[in-house]
VMD Tcl script that draws the C-alpha trace (Angstrom):
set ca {
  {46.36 175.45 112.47}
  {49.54 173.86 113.17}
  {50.28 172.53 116.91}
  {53.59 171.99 119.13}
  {52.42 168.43 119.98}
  {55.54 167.15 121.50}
  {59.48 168.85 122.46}
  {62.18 166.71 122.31}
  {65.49 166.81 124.25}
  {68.14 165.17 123.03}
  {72.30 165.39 124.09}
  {74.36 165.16 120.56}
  {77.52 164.13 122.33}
  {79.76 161.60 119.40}
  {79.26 159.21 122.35}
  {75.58 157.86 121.23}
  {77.28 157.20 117.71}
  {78.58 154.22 119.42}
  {77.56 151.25 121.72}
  {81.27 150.58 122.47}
  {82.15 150.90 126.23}
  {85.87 151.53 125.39}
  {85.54 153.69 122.58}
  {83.56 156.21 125.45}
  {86.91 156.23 127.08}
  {88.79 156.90 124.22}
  {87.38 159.84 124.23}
  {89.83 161.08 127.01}
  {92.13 161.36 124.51}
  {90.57 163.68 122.80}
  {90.22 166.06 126.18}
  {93.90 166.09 127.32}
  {94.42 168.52 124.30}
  {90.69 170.25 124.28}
  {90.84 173.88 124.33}
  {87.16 174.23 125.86}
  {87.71 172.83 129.04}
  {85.91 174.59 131.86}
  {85.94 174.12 135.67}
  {82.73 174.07 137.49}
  {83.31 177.94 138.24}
  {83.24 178.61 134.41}
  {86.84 179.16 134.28}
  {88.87 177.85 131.26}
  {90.79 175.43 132.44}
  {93.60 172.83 130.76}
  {93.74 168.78 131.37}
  {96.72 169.44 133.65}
  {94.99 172.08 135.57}
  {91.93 169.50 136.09}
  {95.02 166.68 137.23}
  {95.81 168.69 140.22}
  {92.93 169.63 141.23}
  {91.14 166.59 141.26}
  {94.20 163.99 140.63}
  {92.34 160.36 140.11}
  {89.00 161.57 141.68}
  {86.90 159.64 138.95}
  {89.13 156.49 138.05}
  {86.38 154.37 139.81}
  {83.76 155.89 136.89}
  {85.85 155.74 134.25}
  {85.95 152.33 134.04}
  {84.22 149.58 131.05}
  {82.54 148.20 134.62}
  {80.80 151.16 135.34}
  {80.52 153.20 131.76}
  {78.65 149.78 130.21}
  {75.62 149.83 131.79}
  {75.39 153.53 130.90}
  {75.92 152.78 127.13}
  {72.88 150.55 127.63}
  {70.78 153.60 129.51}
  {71.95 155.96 127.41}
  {70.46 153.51 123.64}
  {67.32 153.06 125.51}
  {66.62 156.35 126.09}
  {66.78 157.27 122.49}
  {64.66 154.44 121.61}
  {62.20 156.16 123.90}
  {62.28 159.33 122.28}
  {62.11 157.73 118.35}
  {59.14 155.56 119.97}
  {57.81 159.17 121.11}
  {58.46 160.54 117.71}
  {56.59 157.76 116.01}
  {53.91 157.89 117.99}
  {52.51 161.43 117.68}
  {53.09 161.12 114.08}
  {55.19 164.32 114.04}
  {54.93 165.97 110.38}
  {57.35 168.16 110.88}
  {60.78 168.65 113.16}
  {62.02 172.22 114.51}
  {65.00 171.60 115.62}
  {67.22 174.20 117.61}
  {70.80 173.21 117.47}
  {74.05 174.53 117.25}
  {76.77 175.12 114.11}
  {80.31 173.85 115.23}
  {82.01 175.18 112.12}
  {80.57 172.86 109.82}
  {78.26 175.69 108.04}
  {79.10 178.19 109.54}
  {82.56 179.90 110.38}
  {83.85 182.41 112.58}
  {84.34 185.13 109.34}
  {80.28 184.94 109.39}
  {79.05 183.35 112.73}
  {75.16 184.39 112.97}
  {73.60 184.33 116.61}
  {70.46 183.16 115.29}
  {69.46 182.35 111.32}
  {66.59 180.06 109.95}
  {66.76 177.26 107.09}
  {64.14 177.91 105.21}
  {65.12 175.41 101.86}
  {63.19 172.66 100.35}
  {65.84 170.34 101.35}
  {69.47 170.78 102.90}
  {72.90 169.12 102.40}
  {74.77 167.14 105.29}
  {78.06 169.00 105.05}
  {81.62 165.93 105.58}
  {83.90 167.57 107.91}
  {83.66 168.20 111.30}
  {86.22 170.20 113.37}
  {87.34 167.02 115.57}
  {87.74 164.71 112.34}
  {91.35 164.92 112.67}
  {91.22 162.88 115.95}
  {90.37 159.98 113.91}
  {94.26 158.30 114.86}
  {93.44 159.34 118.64}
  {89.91 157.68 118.51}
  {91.04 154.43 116.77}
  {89.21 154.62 113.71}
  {85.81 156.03 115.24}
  {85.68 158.76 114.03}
  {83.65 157.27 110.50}
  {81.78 155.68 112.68}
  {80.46 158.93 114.32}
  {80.36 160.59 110.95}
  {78.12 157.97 110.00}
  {75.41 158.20 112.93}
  {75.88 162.29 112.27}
  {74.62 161.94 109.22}
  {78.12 163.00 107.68}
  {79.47 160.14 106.20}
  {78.43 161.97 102.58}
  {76.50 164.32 101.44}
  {72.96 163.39 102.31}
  {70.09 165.44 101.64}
  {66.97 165.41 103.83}
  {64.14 167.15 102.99}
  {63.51 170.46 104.94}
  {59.69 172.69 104.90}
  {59.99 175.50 103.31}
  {56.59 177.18 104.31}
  {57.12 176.63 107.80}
  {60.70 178.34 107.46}
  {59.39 181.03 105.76}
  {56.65 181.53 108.31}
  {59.11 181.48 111.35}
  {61.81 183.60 110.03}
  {58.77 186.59 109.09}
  {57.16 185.91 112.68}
  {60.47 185.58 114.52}
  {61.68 189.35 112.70}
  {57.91 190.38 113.70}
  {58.88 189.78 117.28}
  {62.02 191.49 117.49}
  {64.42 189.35 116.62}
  {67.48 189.54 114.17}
  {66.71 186.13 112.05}
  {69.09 185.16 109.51}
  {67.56 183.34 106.60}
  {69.43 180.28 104.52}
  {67.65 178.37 101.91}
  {70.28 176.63 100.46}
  {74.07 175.44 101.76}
  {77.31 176.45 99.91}
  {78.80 174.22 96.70}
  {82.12 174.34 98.89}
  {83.34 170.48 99.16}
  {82.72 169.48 102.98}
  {80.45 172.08 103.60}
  {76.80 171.85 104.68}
  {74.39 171.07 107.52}
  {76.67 169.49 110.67}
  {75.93 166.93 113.30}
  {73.20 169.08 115.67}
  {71.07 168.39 112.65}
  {72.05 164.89 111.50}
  {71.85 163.11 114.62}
  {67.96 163.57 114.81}
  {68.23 162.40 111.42}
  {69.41 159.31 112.36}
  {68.53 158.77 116.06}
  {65.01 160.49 115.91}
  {63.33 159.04 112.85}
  {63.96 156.89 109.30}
  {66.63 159.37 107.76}
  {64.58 161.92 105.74}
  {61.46 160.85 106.76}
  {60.44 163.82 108.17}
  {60.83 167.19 107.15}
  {63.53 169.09 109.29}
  {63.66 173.11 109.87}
  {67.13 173.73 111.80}
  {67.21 176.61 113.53}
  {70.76 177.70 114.61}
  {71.53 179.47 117.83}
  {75.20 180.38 118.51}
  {75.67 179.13 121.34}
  {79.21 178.56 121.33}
  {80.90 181.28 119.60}
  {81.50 184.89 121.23}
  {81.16 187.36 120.90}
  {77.15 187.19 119.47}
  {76.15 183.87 121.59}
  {72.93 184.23 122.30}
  {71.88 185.58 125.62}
  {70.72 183.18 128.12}
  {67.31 185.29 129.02}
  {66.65 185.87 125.10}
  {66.70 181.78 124.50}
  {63.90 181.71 126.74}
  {61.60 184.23 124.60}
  {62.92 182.44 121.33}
  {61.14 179.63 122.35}
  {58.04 181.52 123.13}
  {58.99 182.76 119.54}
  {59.03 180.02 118.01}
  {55.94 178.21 119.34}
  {53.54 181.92 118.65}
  {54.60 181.31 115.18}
  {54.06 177.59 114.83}
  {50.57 178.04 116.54}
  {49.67 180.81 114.17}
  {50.75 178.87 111.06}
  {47.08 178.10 109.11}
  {47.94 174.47 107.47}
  {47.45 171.78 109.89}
  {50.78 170.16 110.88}
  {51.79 168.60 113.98}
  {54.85 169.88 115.03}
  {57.39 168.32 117.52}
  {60.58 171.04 118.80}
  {63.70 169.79 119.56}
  {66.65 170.69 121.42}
  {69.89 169.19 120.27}
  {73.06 168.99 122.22}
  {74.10 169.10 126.24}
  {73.81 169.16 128.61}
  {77.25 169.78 130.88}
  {80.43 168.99 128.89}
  {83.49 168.59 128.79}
  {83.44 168.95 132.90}
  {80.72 166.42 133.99}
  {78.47 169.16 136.44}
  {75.49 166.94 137.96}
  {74.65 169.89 139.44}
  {74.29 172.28 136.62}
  {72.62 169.20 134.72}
  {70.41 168.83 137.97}
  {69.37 172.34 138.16}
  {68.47 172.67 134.33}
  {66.58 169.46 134.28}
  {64.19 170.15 137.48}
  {63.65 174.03 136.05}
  {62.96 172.32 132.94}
  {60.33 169.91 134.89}
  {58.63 172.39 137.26}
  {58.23 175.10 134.69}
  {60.89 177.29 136.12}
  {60.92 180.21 133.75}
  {62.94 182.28 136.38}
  {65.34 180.06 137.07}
  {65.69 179.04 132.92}
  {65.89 182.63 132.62}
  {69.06 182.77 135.49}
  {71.51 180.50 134.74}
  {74.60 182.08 134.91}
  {75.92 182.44 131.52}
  {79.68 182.34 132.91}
  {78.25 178.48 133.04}
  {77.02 178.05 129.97}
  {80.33 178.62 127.91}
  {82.42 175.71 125.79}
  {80.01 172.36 125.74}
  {77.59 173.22 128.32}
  {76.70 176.73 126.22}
  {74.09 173.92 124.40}
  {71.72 174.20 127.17}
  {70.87 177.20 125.87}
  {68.55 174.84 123.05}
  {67.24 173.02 125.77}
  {65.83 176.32 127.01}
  {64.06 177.26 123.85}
  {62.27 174.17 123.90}
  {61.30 174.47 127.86}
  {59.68 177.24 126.88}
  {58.30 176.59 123.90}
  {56.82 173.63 125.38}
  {55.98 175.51 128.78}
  {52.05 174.25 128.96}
  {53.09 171.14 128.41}
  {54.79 168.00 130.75}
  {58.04 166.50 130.57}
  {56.48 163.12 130.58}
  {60.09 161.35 130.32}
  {63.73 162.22 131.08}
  {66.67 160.22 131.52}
  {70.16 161.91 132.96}
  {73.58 159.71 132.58}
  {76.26 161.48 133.96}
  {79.58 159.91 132.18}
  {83.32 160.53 133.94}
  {85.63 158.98 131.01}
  {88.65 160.23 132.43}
  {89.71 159.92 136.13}
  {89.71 164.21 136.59}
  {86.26 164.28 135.38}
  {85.96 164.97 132.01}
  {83.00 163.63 130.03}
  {79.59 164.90 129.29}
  {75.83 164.96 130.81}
  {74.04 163.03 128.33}
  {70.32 163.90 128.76}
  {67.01 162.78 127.04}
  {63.43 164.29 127.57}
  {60.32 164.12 126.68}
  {57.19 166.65 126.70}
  {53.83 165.48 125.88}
  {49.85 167.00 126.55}
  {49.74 164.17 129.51}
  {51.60 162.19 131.12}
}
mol new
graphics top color blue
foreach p $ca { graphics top sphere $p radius 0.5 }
foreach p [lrange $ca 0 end-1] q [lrange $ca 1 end] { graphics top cylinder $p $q radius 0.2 }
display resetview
């Protein structure tokens, strides 16, 4: 029988895609004009809104001084995970990540759907390519460690697909089902994916099932409580598949962005520790909207992986602007024993 033998959490943010100090900042750039800014409240907020109400509050973090040493955390920490990876010789990766219109678009936007294919295409484009000027260059760069330099294809498991999409619709849930991505130029698996592709493992050396979850896109996001029994889902229908795999889940993206909230971060990572299914369960989903909606993966894998320990986690919380705009990078680990 197959066997969750390790979960995986992993932030996505374009930041690990470079080991740059001042291309981190740059990134501010990018946030003056981003239209899914939120305030700690969950409001939507602009740049100038966060200017007076914080004014310079974070200068003193968003410095090369103090963002350095965190470009150094943040690379050893996903060393520690692909040294994780490696050593539980995972044989296949279930991945839950999110679609930032790079398969998917808003004219067909499905809360939850299953890649079930042999293999899968990287899709090229990524909504924020055009901020290559702003970025200086960086942006192929990031394509690169996304996986979406070119169309790569990585080999996906098409049993084990299969297997969760007929369990998952067993259980209640309304599963889309993809098994192959569109001819369109551009188009095809996005960076959720691609990262683990490059970060977690030799690219294609592992067979990949993506599972998407909306989590950005309302109206159909998925529901904060229902992320919970996904992963409870998912890990029911890995146990009960016969062939003998081992089976590492991962959650891809987060945790708080484009607000830094060490709070929020705090909160998800200790429920996340203890085994908090209530408080997984709670989070206010008026907080989980714009960037930090990707907790909502790091949820399916707490509970997926709720017998197990999180045997490693490492929290860097980056300011790269002085109102506080940045991300929550995050990296865990759960394992049998610690």
């Amino acid at each position: 029988m197959a066997e969750i033998v390790a979960g995986i959490g992993m932030s996505h943010s374009s930041l690990i895609a470079t080991d740059d100090p001042e291309v981190w900042l740059s990134h501010a750039a990018i946030d003056r004009d981003n239209p899914y800014l939120r305030d700690r409240s969950g409001e939507a907020v602009t740049y100038a809104d966060l200017e007076r109400a914080n004014a310079d509050r974070y200068a003193a973090y968003a410095t090369v001084e103090h963002i350095a040493p965190q470009v150094a955390q943040t690379h050893a920490a996903i060393e520690r995970l692909r040294a994780a990876v490696a050593s539980h010789a995972i044989d296949v990766l279930v991945v839950f990540g999110d679609d930032q219109m790079e398969l998917h678009d808003l004219a067909n936007m499905p809360a939850l759907a299953v890649y079930y294919g042999p293999e899968f295409v990287m899709g090229t484009s990524l909504r924020f390519a055009s901020y290559e000027a702003e970025l200086g260059g960086e942006v192929s760069s990031m394509m690169r460690e996304y996986a979406m330099d070119k169309p790569h294809v990585f080999p996906g498991h098409e049993p084990l697909g299969r297997h969760l999409i007929a369990s998952l619709l067993d259980a209640g849930f309304d599963v889309g089902a993809m098994n192959a991505t569109p001819e369109a130029e551009g188009i095809g698996v996005g960076h959720a994916f691609g990262i683990m592709e490059r970060k977690l493992m030799e690219p294609g050396s592992i067979p990949l099932v993506p599972i998407f979850v909306n989590t950005y896109w309302p109206p159909n996001q998925v529901p904060v409580s229902r992320c919970y029994d996904l992963g409870l889902a998912v890990r029911a229908a890995i146990e009960a598949f016969e062939p003998d795999l081992r089976v590492a889940v991962v959650a891809s993206g987060g945790l708080s962005h484009f607000l830094t909230d060490e709070e929020l971060d705090a909160r998800v990572l200790e429920a996340c520790r203890e085994h908090d299914e209530r408080a997984l369960r709670e989070l206010p989903a008026h907080l989980l909207d714009g960037g930090n909606s990707e907790i909502r993966n790091w949820i399916a894998v707490a509970a997926a992986c709720r017998d197990m320990q999180m045997s490693f986690d490492e929290y860097v919380p980056v300011y790269r602007s002085p109102v506080g705009t940045g991300v929550g990078l995050a990296f865990a680990a759960w394992t049998r024993g610690r």
